[in-house]
C-alpha positions as CSV (number, residue, x, y, z in Angstrom):
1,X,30.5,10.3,-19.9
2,X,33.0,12.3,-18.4
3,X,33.4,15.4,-20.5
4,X,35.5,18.5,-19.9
5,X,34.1,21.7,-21.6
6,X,37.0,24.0,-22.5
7,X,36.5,27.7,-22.4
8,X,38.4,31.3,-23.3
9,X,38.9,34.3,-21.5
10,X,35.4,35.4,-21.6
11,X,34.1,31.9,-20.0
12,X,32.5,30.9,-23.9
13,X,32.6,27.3,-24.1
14,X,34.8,26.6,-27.6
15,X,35.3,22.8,-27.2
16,X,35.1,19.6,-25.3
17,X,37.6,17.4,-24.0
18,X,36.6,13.1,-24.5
19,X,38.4,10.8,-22.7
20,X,40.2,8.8,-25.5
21,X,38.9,5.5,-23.7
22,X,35.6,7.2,-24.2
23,X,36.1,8.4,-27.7
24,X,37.4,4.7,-28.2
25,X,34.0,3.4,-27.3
26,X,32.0,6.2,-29.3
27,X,34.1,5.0,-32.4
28,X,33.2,1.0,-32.0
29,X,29.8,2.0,-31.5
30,X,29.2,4.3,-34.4
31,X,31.0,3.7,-37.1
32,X,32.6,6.6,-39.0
33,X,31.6,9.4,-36.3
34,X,36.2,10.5,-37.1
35,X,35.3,11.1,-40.2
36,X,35.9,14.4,-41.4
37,X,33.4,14.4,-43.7
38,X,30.7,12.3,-45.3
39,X,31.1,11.3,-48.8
40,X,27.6,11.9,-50.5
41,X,27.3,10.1,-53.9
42,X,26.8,12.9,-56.8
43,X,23.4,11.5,-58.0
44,X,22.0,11.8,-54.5
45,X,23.0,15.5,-54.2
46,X,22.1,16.1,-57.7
47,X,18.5,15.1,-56.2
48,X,18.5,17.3,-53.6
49,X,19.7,20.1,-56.2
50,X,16.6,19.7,-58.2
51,X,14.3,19.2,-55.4
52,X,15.3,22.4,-53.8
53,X,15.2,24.1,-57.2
54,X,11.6,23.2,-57.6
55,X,10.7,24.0,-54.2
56,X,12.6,27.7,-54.7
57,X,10.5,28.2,-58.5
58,X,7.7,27.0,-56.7
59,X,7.5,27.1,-52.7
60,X,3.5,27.3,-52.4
61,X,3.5,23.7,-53.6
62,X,5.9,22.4,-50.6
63,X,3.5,20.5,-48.4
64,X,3.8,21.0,-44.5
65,X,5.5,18.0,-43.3
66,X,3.4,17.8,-39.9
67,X,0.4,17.5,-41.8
68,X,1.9,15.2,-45.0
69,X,2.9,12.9,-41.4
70,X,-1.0,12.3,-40.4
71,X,-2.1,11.7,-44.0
72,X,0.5,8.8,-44.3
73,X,-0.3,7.3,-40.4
74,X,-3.8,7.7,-41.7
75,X,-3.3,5.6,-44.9
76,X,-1.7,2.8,-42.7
């Protein structure tokens, strides 16, 4: 990929040029990746609402996700 990293005054890279026959390939191969944003549907953020809820009245009962990983491979 031949990208072009665009800088200010100070040399801090602020943004990236993409070839448009590049971007054009990006875009066929994921679908949506110009979209703006990501349309969530309400019930799944109301999920996450609760679940963080719980885990913010309660964070000693979070499990650490390293170990919850072996416990699964192990049930397999």
């Amino acid at each position: 990929m031949n990208l072009q990293y665009i800088s200010d005054s100070t040399g801090k890279t602020t943004g990236v040029f993409i070839p448009i026959s590049e971007w054009n390939e990006l875009k066929a191969k994921y679908k949506g990746i110009d979209q703006e944003q990501i349309d969530i549907p309400d019930g799944q953020m109301n999920e996450v609402r609760e679940r963080l809820g719980e885990y913010k009245n309660n964070p000693d009962q979070g499990l650490d996700f390293d170990k919850a990983m072996d416990d699964l491979e192990k049930e397999l």
